[in-house]
BAVOSE-14134 format. One record per atom (N, C-alpha, C, O): atom name; residue in one letter; x, y, z. Coordinates in nm, 2 decimals, decimal comma. Layout:
N
SEZA  a r     px     py     pz
SEZA CA A      X      Y      Z
...
This chain:
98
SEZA  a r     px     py     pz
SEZA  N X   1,26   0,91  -0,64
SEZA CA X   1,23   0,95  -0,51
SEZA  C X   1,35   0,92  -0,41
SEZA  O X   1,42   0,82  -0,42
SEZA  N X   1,37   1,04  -0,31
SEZA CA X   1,51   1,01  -0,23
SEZA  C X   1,46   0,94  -0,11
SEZA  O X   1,34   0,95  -0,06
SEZA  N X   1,61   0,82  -0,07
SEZA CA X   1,57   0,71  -0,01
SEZA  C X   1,59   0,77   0,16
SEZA  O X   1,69   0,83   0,20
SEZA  N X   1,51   0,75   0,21
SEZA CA X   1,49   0,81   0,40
SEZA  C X   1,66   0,73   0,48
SEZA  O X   1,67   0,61   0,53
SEZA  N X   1,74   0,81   0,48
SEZA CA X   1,84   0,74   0,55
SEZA  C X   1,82   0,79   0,70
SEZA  O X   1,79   0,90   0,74
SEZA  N X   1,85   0,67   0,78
SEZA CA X   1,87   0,64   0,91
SEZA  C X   1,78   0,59   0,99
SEZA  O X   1,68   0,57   0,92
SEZA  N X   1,75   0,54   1,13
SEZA CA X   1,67   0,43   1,22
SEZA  C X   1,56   0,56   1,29
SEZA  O X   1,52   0,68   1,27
SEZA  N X   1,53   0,46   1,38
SEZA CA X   1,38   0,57   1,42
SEZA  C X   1,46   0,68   1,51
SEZA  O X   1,42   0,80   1,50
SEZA  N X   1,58   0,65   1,59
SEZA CA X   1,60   0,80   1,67
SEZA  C X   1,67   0,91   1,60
SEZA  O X   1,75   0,99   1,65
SEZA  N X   1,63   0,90   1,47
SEZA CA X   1,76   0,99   1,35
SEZA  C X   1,63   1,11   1,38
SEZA  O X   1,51   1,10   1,42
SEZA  N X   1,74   1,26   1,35
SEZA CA X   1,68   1,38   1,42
SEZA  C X   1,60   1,44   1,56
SEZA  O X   1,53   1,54   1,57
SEZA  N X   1,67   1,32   1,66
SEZA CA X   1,59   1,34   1,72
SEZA  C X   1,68   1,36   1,87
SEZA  O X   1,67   1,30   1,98
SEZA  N X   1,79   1,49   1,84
SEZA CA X   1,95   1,52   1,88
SEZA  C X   1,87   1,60   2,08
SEZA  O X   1,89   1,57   2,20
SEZA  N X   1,77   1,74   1,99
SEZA CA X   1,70   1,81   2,10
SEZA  C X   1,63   1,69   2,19
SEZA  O X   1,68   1,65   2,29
SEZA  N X   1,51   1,65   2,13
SEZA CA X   1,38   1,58   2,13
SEZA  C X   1,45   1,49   2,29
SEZA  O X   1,42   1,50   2,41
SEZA  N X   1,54   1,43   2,20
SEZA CA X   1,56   1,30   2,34
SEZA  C X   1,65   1,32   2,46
SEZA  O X   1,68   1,23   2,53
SEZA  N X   1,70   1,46   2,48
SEZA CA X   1,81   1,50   2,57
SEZA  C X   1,76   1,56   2,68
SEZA  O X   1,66   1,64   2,69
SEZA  N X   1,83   1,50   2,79
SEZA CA X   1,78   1,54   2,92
SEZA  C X   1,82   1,70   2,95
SEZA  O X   1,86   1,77   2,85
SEZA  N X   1,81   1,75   3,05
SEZA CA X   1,86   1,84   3,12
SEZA  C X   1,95   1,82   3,18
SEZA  O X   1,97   1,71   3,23
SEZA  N X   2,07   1,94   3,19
SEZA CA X   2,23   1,87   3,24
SEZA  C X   2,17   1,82   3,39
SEZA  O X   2,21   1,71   3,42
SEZA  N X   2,11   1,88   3,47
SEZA CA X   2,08   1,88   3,64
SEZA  C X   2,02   1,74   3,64
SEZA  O X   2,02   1,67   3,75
SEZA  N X   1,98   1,70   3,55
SEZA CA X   1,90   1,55   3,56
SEZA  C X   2,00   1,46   3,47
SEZA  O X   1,95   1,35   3,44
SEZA  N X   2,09   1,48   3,44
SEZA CA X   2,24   1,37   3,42
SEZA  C X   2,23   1,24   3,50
SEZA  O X   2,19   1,26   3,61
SEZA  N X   2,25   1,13   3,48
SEZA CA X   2,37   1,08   3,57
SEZA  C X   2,28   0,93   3,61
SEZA  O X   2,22   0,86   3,53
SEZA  N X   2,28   0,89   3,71
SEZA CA X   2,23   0,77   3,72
SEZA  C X   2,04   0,72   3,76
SEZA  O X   1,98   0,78   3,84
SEZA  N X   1,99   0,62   3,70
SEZA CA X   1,83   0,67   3,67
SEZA  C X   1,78   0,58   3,81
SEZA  O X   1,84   0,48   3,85
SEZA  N X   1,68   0,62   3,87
SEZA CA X   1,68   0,56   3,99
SEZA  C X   1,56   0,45   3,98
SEZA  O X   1,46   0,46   3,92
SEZA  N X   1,59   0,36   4,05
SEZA CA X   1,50   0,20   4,02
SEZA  C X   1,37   0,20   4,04
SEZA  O X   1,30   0,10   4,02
SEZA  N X   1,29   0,35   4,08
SEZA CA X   1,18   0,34   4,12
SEZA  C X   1,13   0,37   3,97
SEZA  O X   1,01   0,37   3,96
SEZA  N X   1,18   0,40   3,89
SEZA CA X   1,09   0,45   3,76
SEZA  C X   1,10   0,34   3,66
SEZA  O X   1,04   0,33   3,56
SEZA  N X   1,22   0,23   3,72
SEZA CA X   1,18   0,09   3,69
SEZA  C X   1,06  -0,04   3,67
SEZA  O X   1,01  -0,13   3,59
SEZA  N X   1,05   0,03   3,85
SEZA CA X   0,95  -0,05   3,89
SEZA  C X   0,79   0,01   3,89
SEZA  O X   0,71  -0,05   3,96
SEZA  N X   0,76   0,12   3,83
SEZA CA X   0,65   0,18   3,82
SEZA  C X   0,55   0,09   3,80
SEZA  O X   0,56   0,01   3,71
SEZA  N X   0,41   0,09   3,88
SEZA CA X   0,33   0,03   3,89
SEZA  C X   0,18   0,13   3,77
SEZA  O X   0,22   0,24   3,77
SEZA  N X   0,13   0,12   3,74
SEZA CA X   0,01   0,12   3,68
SEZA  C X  -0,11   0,04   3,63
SEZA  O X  -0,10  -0,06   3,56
SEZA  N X  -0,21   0,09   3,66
SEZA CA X  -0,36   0,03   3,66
SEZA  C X  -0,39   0,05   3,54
SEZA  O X  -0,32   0,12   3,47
SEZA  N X  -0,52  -0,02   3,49
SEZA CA X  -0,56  -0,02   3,33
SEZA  C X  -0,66   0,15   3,35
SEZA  O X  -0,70   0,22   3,45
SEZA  N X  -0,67   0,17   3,21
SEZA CA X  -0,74   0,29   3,19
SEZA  C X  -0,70   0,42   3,31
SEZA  O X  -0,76   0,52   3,36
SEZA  N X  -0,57   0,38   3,33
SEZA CA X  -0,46   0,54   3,43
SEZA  C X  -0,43   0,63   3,30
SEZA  O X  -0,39   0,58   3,19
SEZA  N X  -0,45   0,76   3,30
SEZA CA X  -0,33   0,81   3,19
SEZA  C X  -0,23   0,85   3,18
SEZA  O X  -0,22   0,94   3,27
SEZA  N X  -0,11   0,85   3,11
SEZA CA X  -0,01   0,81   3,13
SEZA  C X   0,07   0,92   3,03
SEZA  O X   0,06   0,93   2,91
SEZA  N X   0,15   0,98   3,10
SEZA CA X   0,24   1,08   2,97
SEZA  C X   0,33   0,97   2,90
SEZA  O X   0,36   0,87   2,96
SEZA  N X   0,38   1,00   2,78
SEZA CA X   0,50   0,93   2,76
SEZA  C X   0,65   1,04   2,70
SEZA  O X   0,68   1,11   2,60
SEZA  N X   0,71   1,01   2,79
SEZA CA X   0,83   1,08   2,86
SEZA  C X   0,94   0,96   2,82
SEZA  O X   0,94   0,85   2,86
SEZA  N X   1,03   1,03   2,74
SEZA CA X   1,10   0,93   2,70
SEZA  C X   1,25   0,94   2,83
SEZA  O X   1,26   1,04   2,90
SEZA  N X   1,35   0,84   2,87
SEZA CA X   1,40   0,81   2,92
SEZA  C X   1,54   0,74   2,85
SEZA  O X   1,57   0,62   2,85
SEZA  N X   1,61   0,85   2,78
SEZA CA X   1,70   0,87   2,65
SEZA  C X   1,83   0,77   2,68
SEZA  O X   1,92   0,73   2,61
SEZA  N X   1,81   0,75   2,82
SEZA CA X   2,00   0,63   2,84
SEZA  C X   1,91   0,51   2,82
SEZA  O X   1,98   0,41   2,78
SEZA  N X   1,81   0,48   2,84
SEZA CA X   1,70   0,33   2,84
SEZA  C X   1,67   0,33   2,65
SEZA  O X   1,60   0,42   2,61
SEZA  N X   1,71   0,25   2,59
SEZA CA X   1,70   0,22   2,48
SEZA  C X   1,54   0,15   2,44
SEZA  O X   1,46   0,19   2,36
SEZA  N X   1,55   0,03   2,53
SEZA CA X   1,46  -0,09   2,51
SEZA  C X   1,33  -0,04   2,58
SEZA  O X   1,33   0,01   2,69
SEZA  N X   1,20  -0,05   2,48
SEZA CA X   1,09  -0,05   2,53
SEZA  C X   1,09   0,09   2,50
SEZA  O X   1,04   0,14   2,60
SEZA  N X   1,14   0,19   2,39
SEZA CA X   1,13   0,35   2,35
SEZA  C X   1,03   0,32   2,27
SEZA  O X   1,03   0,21   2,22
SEZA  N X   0,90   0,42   2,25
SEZA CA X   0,85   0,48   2,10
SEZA  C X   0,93   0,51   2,02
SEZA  O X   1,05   0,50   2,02
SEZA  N X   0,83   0,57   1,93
SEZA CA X   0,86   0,64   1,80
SEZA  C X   0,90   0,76   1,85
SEZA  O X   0,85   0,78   1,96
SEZA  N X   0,97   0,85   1,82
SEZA CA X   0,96   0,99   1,88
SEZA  C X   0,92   1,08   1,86
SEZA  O X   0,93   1,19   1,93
SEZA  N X   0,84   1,05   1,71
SEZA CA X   0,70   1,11   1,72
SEZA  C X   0,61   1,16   1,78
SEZA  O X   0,55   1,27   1,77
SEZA  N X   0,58   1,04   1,90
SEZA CA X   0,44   1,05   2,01
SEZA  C X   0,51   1,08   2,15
SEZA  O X   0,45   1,08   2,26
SEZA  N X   0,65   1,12   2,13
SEZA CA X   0,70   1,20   2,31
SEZA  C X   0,58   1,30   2,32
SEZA  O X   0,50   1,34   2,23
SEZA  N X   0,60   1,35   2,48
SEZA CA X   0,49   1,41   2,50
SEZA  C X   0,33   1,40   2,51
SEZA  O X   0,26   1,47   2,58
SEZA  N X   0,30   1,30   2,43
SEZA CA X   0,17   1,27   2,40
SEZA  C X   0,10   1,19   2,54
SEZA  O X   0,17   1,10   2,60
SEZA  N X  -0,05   1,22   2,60
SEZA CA X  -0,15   1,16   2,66
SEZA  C X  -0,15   1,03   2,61
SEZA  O X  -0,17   1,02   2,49
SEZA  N X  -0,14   0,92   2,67
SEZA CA X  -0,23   0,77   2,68
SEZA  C X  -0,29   0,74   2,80
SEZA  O X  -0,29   0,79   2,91
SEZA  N X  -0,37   0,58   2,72
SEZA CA X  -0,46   0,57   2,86
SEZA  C X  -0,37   0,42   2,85
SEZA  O X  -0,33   0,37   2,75
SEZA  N X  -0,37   0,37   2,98
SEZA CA X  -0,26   0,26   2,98
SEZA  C X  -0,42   0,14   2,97
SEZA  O X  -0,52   0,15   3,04
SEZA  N X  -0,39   0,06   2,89
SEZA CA X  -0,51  -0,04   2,87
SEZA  C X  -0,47  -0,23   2,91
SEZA  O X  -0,55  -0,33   2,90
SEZA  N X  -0,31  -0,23   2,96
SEZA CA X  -0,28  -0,38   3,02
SEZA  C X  -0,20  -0,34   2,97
SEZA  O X  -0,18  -0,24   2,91
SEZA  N X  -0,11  -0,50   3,04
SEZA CA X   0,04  -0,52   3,03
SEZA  C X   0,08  -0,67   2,96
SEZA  O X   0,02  -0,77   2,99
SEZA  N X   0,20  -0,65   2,87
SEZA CA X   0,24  -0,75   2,85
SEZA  C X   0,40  -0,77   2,88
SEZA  O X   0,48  -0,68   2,84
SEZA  N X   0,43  -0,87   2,94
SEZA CA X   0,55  -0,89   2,98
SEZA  C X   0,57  -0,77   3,04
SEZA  O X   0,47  -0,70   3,06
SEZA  N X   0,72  -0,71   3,07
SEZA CA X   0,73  -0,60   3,14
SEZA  C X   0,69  -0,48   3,07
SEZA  O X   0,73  -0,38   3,13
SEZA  N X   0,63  -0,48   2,97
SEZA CA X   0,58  -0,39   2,91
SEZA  C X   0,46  -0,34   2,92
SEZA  O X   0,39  -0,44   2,93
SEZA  N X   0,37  -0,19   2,94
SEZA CA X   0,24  -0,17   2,91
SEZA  C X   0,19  -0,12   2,76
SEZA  O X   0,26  -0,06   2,68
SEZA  N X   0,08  -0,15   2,75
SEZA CA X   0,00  -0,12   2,62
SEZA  C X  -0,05   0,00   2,64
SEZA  O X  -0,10   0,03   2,75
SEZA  N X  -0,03   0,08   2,56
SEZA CA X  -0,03   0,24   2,59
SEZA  C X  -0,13   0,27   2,46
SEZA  O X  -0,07   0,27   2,35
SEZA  N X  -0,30   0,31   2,45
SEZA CA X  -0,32   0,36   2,39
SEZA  C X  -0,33   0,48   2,34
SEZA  O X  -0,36   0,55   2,43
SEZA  N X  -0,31   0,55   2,23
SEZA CA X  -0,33   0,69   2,18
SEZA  C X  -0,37   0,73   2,09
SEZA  O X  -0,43   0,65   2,02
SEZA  N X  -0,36   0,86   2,06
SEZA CA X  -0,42   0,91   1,92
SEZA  C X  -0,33   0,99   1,84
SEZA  O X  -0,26   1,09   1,90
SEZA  N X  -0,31   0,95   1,72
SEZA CA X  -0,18   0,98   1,62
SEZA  C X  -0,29   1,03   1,50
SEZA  O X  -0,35   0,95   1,42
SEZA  N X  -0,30   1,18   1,52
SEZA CA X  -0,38   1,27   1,46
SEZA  C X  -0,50   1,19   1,49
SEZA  O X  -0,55   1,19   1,61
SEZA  N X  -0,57   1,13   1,39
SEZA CA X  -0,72   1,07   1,38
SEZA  C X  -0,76   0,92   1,45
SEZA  O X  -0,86   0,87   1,51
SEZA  N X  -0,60   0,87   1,40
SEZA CA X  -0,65   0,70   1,47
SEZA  C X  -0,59   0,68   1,56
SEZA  O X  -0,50   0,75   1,60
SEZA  N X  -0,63   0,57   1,63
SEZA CA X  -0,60   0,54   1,78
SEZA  C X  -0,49   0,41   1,72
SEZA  O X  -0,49   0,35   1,61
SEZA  N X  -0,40   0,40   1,82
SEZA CA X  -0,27   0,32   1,77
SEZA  C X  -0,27   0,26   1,96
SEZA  O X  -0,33   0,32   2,05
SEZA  N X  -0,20   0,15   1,97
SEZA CA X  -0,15   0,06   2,05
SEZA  C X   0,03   0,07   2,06
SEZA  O X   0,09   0,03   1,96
SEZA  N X   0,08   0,11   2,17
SEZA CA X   0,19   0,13   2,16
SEZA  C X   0,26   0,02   2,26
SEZA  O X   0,16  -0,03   2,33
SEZA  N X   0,37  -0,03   2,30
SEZA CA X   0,46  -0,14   2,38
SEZA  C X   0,57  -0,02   2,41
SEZA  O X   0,66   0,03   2,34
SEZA  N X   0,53   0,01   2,57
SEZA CA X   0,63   0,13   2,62
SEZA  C X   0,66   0,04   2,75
SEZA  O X   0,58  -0,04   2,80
SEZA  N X   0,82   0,07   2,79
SEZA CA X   0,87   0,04   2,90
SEZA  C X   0,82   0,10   3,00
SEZA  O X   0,79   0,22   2,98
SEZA  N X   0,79   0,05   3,12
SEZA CA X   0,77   0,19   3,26
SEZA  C X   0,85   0,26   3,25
SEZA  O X   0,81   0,36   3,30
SEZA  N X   0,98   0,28   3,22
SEZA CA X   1,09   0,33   3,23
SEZA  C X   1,08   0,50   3,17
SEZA  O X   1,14   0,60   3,22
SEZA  N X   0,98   0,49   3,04
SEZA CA X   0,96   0,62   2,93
SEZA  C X   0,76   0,62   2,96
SEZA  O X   0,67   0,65   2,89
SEZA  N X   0,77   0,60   3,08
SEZA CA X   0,62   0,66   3,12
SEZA  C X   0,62   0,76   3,24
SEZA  O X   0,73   0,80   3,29
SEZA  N X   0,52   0,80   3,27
SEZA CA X   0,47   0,89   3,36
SEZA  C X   0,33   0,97   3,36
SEZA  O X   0,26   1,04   3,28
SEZA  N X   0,33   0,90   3,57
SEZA CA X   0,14   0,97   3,55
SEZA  C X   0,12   1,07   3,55
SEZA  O X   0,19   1,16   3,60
SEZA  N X   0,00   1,09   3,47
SEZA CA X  -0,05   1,23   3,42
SEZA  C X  -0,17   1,27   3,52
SEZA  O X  -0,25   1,20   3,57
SEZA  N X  -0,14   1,42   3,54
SEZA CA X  -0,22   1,46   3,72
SEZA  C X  -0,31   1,58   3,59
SEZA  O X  -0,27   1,65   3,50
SEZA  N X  -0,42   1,55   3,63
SEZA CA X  -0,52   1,66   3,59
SEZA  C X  -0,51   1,82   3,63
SEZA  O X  -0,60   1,90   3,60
């Protein structure tokens, strides 16, 4: 069986690239993003911020934010059938408006 070369952001050239108009320096307010438990939450990756990324599997995907640890929130979701617990920065979040 062939062995999977490369780390979690391998093929993922489209997926993590901004838009040229949105280039350039990231502003502190998406640093300091505040959220409440059970808010839902897109997760929107934020491609120059390394630390505190998913998988890039679940970009795009609905969570419900369920607490925080350290500067981190707990982001639950659903990855086809099961629900999984994810450790995302505020940095690769954003609230989700009905």
């Amino acid at each position: 069986m062939a062995q999977r070369i490369g780390r979690s952001r391998r093929k993922t050239r489209d997926k993590l690239k901004k838009h040229y108009k949105q280039k350039g320096k990231i502003s502190i307010r998406n640093y300091l993003q505040e959220f409440k438990a059970e808010e839902r939450v897109i997760l929107k990756a934020e491609p120059a911020v390394q630390t505190g990324m998913y998988f890039p599997r679940f970009h795009g995907k609905v969570g419900i934010v369920k607490g925080k640890q350290g500067d981190c929130y707990k982001v639950k979701i659903k990855d086809f059938k099961k629900p999984k617990i994810l450790l995302i920065h505020p940095v690769h979040l954003k609230k989700w408006q009905a």
